[in-house]
LUMPAKE-599002 format. One record per residue (C-alpha): x, y, z; residue in three letters. Coordinates in nm, 4 decimals, always signed. Layout:
ROKOL         x         y         z  marlum
ROKOL         X         Y         Z     Ala
...
end
This chain:
ROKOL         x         y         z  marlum
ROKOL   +0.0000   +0.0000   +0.0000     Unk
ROKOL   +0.1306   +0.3084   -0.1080     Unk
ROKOL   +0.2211   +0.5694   +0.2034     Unk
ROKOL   -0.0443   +0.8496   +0.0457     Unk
ROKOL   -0.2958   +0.5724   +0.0749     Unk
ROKOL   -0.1962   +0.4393   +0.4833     Unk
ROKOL   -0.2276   +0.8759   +0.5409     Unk
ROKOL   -0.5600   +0.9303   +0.3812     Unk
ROKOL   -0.7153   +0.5932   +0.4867     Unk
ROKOL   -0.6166   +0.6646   +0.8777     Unk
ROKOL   -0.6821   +1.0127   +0.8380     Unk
ROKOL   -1.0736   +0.8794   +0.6736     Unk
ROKOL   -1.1092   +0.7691   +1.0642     Unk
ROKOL   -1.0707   +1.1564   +1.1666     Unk
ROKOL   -1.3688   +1.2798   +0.9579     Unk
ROKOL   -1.5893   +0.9850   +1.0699     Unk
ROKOL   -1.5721   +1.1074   +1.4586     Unk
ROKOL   -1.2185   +0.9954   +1.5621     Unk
ROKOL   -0.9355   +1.2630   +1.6579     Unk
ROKOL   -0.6212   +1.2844   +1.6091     Unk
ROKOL   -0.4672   +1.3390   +1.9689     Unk
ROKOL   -0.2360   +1.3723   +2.2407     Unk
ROKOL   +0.1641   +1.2319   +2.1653     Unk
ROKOL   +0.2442   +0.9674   +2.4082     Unk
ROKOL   +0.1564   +0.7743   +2.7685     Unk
ROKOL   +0.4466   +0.8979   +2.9783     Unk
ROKOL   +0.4069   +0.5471   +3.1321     Unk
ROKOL   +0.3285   +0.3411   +2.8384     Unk
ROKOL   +0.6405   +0.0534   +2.7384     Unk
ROKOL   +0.7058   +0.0871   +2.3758     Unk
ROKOL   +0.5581   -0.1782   +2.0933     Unk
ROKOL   +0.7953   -0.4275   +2.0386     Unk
ROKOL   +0.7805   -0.3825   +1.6983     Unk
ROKOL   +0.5630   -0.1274   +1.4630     Unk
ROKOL   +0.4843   -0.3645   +1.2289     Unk
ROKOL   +0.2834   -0.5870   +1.5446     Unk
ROKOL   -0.0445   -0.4038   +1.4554     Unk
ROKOL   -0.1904   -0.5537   +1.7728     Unk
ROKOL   +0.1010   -0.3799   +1.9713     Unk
ROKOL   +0.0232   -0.0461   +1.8297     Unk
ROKOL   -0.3674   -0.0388   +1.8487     Unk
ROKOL   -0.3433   +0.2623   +2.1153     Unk
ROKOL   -0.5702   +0.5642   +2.2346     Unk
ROKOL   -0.4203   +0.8955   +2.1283     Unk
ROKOL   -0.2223   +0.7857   +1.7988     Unk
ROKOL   -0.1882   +0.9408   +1.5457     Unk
ROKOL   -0.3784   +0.7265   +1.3258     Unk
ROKOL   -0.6974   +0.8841   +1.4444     Unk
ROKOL   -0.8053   +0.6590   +1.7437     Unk
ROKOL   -0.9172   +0.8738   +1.9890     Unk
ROKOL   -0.8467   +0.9124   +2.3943     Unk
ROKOL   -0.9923   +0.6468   +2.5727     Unk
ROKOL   -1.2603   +0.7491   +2.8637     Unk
ROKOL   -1.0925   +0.8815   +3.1907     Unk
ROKOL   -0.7668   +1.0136   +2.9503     Unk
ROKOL   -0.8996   +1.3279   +2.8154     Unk
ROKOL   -0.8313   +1.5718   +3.1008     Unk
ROKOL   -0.4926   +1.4689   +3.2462     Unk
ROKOL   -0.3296   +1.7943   +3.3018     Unk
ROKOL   -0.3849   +2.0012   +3.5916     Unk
ROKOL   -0.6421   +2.2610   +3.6054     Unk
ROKOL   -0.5193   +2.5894   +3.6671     Unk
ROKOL   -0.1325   +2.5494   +3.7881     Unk
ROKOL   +0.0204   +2.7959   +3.4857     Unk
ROKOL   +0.4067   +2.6429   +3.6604     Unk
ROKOL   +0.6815   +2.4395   +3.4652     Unk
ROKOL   +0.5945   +2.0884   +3.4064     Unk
ROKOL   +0.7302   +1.9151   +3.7481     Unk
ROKOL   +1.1215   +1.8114   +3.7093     Unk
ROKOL   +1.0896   +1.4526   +3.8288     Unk
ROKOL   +0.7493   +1.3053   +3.6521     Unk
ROKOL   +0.6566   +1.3948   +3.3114     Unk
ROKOL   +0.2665   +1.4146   +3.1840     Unk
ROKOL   +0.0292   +1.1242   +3.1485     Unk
ROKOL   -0.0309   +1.1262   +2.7646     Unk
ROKOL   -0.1111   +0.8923   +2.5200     Unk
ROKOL   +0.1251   +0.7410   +2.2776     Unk
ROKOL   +0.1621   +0.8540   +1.9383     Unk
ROKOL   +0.2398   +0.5734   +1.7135     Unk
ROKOL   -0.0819   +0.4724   +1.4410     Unk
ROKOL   -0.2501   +0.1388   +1.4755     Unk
ROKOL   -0.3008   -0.0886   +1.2354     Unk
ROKOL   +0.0083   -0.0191   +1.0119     Unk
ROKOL   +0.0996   -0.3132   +0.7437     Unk
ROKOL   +0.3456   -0.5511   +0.7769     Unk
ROKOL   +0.7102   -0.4232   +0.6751     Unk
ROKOL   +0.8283   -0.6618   +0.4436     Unk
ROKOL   +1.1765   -0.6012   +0.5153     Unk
ROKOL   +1.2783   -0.7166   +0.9011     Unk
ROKOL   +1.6230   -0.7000   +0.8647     Unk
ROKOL   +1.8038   -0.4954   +1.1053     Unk
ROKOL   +2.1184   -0.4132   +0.8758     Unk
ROKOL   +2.1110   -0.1382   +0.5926     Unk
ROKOL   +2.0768   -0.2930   +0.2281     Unk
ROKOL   +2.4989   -0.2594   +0.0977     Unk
ROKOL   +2.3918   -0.4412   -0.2002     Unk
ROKOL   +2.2576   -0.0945   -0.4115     Unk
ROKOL   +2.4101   +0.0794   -0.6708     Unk
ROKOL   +2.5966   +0.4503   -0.5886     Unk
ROKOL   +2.3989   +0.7244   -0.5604     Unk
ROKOL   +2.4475   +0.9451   -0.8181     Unk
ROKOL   +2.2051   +1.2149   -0.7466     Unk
ROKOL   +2.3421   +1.6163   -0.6355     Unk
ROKOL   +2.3467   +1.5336   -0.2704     Unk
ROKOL   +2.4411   +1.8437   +0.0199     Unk
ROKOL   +2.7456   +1.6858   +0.1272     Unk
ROKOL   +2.8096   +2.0261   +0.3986     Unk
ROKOL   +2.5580   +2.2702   +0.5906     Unk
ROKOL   +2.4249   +2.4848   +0.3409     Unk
ROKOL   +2.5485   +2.8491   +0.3153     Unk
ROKOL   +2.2470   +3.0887   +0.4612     Unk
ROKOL   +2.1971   +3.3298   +0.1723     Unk
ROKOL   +2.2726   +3.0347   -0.0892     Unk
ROKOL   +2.0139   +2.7513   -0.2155     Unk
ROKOL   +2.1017   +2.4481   -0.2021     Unk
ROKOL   +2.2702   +2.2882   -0.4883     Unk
ROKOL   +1.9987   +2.0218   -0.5999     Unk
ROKOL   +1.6331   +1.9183   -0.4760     Unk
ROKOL   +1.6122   +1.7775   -0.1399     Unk
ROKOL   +1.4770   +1.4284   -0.0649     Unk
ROKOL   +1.3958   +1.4149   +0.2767     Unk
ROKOL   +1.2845   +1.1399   +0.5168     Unk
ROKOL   +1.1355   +1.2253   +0.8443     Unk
ROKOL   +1.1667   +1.0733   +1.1886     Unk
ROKOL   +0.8642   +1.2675   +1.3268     Unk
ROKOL   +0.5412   +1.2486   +1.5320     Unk
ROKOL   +0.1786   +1.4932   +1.4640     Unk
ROKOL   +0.3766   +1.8687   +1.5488     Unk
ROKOL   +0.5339   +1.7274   +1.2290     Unk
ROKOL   +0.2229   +1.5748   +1.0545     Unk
ROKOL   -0.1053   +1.6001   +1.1972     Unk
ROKOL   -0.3317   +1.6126   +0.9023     Unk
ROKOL   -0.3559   +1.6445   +0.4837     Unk
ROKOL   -0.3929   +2.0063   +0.5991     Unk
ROKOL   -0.2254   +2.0684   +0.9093     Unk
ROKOL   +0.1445   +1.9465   +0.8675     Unk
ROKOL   +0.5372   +2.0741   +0.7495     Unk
ROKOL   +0.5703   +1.8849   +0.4373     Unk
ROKOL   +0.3187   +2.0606   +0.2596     Unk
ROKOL   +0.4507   +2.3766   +0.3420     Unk
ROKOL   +0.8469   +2.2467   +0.2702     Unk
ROKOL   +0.7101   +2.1390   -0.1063     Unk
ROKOL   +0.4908   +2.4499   -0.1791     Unk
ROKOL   +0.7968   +2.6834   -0.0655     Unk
ROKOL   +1.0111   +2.4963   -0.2703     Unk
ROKOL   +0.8099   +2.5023   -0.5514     Unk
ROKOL   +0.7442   +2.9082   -0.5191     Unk
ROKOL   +1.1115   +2.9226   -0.4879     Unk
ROKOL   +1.2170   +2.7144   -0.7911     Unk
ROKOL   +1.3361   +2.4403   -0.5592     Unk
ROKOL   +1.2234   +2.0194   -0.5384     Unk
ROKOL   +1.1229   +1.8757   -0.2308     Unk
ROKOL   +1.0134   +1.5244   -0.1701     Unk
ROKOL   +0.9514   +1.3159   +0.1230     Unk
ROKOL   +0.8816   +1.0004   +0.3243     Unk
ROKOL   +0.8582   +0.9558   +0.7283     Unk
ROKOL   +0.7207   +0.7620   +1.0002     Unk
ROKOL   +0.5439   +0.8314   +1.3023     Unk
ROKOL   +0.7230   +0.7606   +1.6372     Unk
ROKOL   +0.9557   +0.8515   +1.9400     Unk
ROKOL   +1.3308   +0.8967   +1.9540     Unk
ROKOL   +1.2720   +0.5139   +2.1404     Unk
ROKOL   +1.0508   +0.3560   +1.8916     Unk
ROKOL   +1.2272   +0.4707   +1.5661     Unk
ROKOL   +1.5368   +0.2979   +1.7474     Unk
ROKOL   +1.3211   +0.0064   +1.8115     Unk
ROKOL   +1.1508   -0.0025   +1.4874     Unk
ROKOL   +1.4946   -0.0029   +1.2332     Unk
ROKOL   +1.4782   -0.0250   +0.9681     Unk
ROKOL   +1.2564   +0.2529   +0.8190     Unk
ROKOL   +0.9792   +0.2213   +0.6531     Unk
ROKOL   +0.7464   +0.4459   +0.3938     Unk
ROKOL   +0.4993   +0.4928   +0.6269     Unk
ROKOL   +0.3903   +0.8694   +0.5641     Unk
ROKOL   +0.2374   +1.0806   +0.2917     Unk
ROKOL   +0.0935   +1.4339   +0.2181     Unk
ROKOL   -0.1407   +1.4680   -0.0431     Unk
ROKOL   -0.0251   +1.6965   -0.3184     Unk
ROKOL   +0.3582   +1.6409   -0.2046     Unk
ROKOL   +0.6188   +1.4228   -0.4446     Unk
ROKOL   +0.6645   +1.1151   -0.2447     Unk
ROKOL   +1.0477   +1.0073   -0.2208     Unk
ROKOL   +1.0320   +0.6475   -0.1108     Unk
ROKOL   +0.7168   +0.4650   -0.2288     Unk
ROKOL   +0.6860   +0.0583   -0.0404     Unk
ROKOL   +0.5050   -0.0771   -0.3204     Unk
ROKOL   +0.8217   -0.0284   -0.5529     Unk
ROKOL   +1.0523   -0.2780   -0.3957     Unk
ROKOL   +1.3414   -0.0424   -0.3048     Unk
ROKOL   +1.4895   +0.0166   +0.0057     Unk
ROKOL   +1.5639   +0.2745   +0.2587     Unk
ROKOL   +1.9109   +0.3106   +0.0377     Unk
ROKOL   +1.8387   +0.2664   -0.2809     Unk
ROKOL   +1.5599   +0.6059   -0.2348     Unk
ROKOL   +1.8948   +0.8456   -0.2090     Unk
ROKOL   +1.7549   +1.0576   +0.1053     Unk
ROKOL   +1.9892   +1.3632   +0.1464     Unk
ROKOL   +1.8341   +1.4587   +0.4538     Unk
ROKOL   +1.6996   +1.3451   +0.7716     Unk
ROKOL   +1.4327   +1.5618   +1.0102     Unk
ROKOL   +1.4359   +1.3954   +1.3598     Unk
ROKOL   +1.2332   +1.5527   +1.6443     Unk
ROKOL   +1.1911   +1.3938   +1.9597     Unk
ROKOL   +0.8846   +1.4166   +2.2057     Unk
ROKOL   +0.8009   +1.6901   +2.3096     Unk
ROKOL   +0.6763   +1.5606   +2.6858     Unk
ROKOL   +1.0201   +1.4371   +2.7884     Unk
ROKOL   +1.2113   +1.7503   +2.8980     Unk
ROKOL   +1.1673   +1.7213   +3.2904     Unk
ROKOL   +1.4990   +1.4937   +3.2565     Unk
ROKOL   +1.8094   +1.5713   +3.0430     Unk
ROKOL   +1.8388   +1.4329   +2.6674     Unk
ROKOL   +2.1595   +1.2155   +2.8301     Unk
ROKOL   +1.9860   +1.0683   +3.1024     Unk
ROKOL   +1.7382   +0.8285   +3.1880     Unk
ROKOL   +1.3675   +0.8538   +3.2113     Unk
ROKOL   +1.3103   +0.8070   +3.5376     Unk
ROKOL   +0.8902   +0.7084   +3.4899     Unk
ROKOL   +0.8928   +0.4862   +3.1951     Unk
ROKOL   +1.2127   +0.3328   +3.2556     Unk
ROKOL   +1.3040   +0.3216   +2.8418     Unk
ROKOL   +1.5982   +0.1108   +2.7480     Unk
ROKOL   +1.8236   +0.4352   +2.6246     Unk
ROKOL   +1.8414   +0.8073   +2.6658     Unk
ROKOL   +1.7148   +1.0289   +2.3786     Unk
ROKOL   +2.0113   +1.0459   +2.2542     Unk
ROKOL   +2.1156   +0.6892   +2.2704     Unk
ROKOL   +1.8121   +0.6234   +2.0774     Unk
ROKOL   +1.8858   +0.9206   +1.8553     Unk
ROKOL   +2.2429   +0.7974   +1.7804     Unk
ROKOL   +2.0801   +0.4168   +1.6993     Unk
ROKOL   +1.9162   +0.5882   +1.4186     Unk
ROKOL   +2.1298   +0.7957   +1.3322     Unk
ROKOL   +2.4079   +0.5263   +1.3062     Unk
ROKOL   +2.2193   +0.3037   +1.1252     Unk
ROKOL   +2.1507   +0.6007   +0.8323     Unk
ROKOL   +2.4704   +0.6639   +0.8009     Unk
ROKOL   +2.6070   +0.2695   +0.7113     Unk
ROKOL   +2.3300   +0.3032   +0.4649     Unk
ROKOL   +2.4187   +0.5970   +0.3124     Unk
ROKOL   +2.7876   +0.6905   +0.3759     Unk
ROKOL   +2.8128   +1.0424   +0.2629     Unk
ROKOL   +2.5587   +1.3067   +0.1105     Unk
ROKOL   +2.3160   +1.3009   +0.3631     Unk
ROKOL   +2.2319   +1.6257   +0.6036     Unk
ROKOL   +2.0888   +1.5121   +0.9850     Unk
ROKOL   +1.8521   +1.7761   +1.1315     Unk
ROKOL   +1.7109   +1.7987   +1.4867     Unk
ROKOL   +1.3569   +1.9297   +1.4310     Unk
ROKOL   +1.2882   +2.1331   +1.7862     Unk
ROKOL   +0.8893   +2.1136   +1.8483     Unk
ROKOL   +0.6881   +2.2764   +2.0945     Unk
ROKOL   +0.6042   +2.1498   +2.4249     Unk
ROKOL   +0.3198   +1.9834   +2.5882     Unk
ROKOL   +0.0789   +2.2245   +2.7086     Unk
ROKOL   -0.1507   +1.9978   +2.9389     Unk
ROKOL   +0.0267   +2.1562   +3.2686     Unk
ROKOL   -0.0905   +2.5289   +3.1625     Unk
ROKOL   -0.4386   +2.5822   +3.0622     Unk
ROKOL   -0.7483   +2.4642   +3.1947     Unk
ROKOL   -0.9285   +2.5381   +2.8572     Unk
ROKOL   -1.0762   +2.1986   +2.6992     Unk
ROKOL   -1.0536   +2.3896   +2.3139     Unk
ROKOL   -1.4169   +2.3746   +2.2510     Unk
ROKOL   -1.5864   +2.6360   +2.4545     Unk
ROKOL   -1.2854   +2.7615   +2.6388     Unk
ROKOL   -0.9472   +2.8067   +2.5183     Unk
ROKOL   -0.5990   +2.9416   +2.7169     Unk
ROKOL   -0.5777   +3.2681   +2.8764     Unk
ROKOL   -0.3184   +3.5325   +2.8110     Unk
ROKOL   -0.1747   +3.4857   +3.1464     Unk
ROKOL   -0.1599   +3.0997   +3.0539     Unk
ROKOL   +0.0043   +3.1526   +2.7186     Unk
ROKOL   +0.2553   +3.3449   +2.8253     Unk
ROKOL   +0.3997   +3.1292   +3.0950     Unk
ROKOL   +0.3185   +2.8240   +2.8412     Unk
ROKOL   +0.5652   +3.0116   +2.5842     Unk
ROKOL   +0.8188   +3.1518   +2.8592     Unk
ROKOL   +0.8157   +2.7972   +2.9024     Unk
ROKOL   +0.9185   +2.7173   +2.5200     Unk
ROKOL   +1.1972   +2.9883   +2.4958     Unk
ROKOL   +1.3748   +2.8699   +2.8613     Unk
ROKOL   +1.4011   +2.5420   +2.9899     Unk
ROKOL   +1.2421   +2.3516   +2.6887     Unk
ROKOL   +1.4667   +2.5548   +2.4539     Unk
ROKOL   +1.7815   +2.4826   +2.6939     Unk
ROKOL   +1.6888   +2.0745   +2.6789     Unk
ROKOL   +1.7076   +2.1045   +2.2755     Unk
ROKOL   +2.0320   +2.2853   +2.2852     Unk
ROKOL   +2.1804   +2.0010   +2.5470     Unk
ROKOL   +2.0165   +1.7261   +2.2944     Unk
ROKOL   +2.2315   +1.9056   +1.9793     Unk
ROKOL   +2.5351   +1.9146   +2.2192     Unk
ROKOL   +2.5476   +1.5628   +2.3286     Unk
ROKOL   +2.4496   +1.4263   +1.9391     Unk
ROKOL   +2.7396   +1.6926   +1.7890     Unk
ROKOL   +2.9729   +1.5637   +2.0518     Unk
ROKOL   +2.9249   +1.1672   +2.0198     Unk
ROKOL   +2.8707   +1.2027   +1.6380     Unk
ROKOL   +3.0954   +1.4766   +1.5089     Unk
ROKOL   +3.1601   +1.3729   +1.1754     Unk
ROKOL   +2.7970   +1.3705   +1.1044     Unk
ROKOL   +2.7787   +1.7630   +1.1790     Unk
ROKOL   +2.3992   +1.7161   +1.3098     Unk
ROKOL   +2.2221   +2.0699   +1.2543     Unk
ROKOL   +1.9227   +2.2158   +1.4160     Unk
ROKOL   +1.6187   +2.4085   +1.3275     Unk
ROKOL   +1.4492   +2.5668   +1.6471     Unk
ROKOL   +1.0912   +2.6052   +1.5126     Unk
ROKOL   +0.9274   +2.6121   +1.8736     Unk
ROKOL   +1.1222   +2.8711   +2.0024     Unk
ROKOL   +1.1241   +3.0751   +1.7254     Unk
ROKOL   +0.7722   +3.0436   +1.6550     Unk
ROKOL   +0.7309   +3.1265   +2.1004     Unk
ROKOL   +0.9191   +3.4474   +1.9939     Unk
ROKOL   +0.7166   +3.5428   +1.6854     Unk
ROKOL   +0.3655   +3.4704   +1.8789     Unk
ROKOL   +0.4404   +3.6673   +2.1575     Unk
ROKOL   +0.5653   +3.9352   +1.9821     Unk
ROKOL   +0.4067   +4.0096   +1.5810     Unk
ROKOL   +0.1845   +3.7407   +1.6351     Unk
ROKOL   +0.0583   +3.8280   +1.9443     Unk
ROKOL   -0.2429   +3.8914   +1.8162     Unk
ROKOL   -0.3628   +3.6116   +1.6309     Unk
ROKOL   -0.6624   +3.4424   +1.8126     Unk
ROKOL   -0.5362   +3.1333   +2.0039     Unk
ROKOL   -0.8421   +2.9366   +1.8512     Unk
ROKOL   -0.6742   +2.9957   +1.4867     Unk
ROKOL   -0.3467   +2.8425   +1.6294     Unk
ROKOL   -0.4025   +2.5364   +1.8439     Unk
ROKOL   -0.6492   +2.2303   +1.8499     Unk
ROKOL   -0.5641   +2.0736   +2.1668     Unk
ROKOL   -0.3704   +2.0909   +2.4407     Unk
ROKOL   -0.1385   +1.8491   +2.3464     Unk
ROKOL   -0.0560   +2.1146   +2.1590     Unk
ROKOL   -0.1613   +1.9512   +1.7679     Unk
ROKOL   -0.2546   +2.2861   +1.5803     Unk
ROKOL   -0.4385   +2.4111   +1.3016     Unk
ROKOL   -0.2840   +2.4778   +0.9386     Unk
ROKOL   -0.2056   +2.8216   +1.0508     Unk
ROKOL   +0.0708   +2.6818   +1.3231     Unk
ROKOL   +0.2218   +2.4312   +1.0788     Unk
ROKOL   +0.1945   +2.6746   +0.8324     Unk
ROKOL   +0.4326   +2.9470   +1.0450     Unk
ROKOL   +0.6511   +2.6196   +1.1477     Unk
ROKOL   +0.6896   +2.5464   +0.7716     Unk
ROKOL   +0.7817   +2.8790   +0.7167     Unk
ROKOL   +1.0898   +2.8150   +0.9773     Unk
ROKOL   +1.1680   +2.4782   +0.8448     Unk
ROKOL   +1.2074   +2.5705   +0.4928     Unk
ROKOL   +1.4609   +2.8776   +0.5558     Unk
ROKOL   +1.6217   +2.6218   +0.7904     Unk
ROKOL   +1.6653   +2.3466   +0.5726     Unk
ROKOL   +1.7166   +2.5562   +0.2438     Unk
ROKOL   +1.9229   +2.8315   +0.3879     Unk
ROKOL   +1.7200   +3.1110   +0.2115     Unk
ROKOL   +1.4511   +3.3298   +0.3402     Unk
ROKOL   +1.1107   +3.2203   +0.2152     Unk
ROKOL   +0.9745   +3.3400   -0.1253     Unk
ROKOL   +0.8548   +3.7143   -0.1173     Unk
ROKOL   +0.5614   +3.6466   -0.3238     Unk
ROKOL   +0.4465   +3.3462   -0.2097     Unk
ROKOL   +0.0899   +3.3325   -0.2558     Unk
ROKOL   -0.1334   +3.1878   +0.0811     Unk
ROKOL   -0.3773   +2.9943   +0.0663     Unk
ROKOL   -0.7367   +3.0692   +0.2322     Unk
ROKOL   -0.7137   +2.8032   +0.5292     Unk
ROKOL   -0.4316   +3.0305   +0.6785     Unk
ROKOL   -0.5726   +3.3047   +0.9143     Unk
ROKOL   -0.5835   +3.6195   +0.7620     Unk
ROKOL   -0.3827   +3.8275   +1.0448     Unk
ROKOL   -0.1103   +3.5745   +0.9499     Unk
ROKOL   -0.1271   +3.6081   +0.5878     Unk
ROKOL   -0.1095   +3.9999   +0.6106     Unk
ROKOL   +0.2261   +3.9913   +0.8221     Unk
ROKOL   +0.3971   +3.7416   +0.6037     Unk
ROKOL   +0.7272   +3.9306   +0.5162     Unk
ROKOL   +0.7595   +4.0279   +0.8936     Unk
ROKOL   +0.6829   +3.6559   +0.9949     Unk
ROKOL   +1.0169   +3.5722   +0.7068     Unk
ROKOL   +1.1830   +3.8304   +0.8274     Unk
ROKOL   +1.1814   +3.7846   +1.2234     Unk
ROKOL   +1.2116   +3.4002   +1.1779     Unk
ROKOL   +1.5355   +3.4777   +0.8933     Unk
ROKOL   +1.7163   +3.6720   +1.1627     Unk
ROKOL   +1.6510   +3.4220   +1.4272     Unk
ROKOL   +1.8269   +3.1752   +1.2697     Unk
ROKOL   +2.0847   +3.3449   +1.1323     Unk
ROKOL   +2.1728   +3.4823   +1.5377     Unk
ROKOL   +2.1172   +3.1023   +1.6010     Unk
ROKOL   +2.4899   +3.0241   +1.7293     Unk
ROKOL   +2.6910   +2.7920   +1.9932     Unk
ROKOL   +2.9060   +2.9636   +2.3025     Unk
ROKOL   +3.1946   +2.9790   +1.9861     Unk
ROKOL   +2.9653   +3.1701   +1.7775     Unk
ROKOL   +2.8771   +2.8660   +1.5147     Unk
ROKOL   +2.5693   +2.8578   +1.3752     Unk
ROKOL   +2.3239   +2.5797   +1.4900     Unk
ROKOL   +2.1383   +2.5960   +1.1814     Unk
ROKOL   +2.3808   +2.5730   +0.8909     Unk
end
């Protein structure tokens, strides 16, 4: 089955009274394997099964503090049910394909400078990556690209830092409607032969009440994030040597432990946001830049890059975007959003990952909140500077 067709059929489930919800069960024991459909039939996934009875409420009512440092949220997990068999079980890379040939980035790309060739990217992501046909990255990162004179493709999976370790190799799981598909299943070729030249990985975004190098101390996981991380990472690299870019994606966080709105008939407060996003530009924002650390130290000839799209988006929204309506932004409190937040994370992801600002003339379409549309080239412009001022203690850029 191709991965357009797994997308649209899960996301059929949505429209006939499931939701897409919350990310993961902060004490839930990952599936064993993703391709045990029995293992992965769980409340909350992404693949439109909804909370189960009792789970919908789990965050506290009206404490607007950090998330507590020792026990992280009770969410559900985000990996779809239901998802075929992967044909492939090896756990080793394919060596058997022929050399890529294809205009690969072999270095960071020069901000300022395209890219030299179309990216093909596969994603290690969860739903503040892909939520639905409409409210996702990808469909942003191709319709850029294509404004700009630029290719994009893509393939992903859903998943944790944890599972995608557990859950090597990769599989074509993901698809966007409307958006070139780089690795389709049905075709017989592997993770290597489909010539990926870059890798978005984003961890969860519940996680950060312990560091990226240490243990979690509730669910008891086999590896740190960034032992999982580096499993992955490891394993891309044996199957595809050189050419290929590895990108942290940084998300936003959890929101449960902030609002008491239920995003129906009540939604968060100012006072609410703006400890929820002094939350994203401190100590959430400090866990991503320990997670780049630790991956650039234990894998430095991989050069792993980072695009901070929750923390710039926490700076645009309480400052030019202050004004957009809340209910235009999020749809839960886990937080999944509408098209207009992907759309102002694709924005980010695009300039990150092409290393130009985003097209001038880009035209919007309709589904994007109008406050947002009109303050487009400030929204480029802000989020351009950001990540150009995006450096290490030596004055490196994070990004590039």
């Amino acid at each position: 089955m191709k991965a357009t067709t797994v997308l649209t059929a899960l996301l059929s489930l949505v429209a006939l009274g499931g939701s897409i919800a919350a990310c993961d069960d902060g004490e839930a024991q990952p599936p064993a394997a993703v391709a045990d459909s029995s293992a992965d039939t769980v409340s909350g996934s992404d693949g439109a099964v909804t909370l189960d009875e009792g789970q919908a409420d789990t965050g506290p009512t009206a404490d607007v503090s950090p998330p507590d440092a020792t026990t992280g949220p009770d969410l559900p997990p985000d990996i779809p049910p239901d998802i075929p068999p992967v044909e492939d079980t090896s756990t080793q890379p394919d060596t058997t394909t022929q050399p890529d040939t294809t205009t690969q980035p072999d270095a960071p790309v020069t901000p300022g400078e395209p890219i030299d060739g179309d990216i093909r990217n596969y994603i290690f992501g969860h739903s503040l990556i892909l939520h639905s046909p409409t409210a996702n990255v990808p469909r942003w990162l191709h319709a850029l690209s294509q404004a700009a004179g630029h290719g994009y493709s893509m393939s992903g999976q859903y998943g944790f830092a944890d599972t995608h370790a557990t859950n090597l190799p990769p599989f074509a799981q993901w698809g966007v409607p409307d958006v070139p598909s780089a690795w389709d299943d049905d075709s017989g070729l592997s993770f290597a032969d489909s010539n990926f030249d870059t890798i978005l990985f984003t961890a969860a975004n519940f996680r950060q009440y312990y560091p990226p190098t240490g243990m979690d101390p509730d669910v008891q996981l086999p590896q740190t994030t960034v032992e999982s991380t580096l499993a992955v990472f490891d394993w891309v690299h044996a199957a595809e040597p050189s050419g290929v870019r590895y990108v942290i994606y940084e998300n936003w966080p959890d929101m449960a432990g902030y609002t008491s709105a239920d995003f129906q008939g009540s939604f968060p407060s100012a006072t609410e946001l703006d400890a929820y996003h002094s939350y994203t530009l401190g100590a959430f924002h400090d866990w991503w830049l320990a997670y780049q650390d630790a991956m650039v130290q234990a894998r430095p000839e991989l050069n792993v890059r980072m695009i901070p799209v929750g923390s710039v988006m926490a700076q645009l929204l309480t400052g030019t975007l202050a004004g957009i309506p809340v209910e235009a932004l999020y749809e839960d409190d886990a937080p999944h959003g509408q098209p207009t937040l992907y759309f102002i994370a694709g924005v980010i992801t695009y300039m990150g990952l092409y290393g130009v600002p985003a097209p001038d003339d880009f035209v919007i379409p309709d589904d994007i909140d109008p406050g947002v549309v009109a303050l487009y080239p400030q929204i480029v412009s802000e989020a351009w500077t950001a990540l150009e001022n995006f450096v290490d203690a030596d004055g490196n850029n994070r990004v590039w």
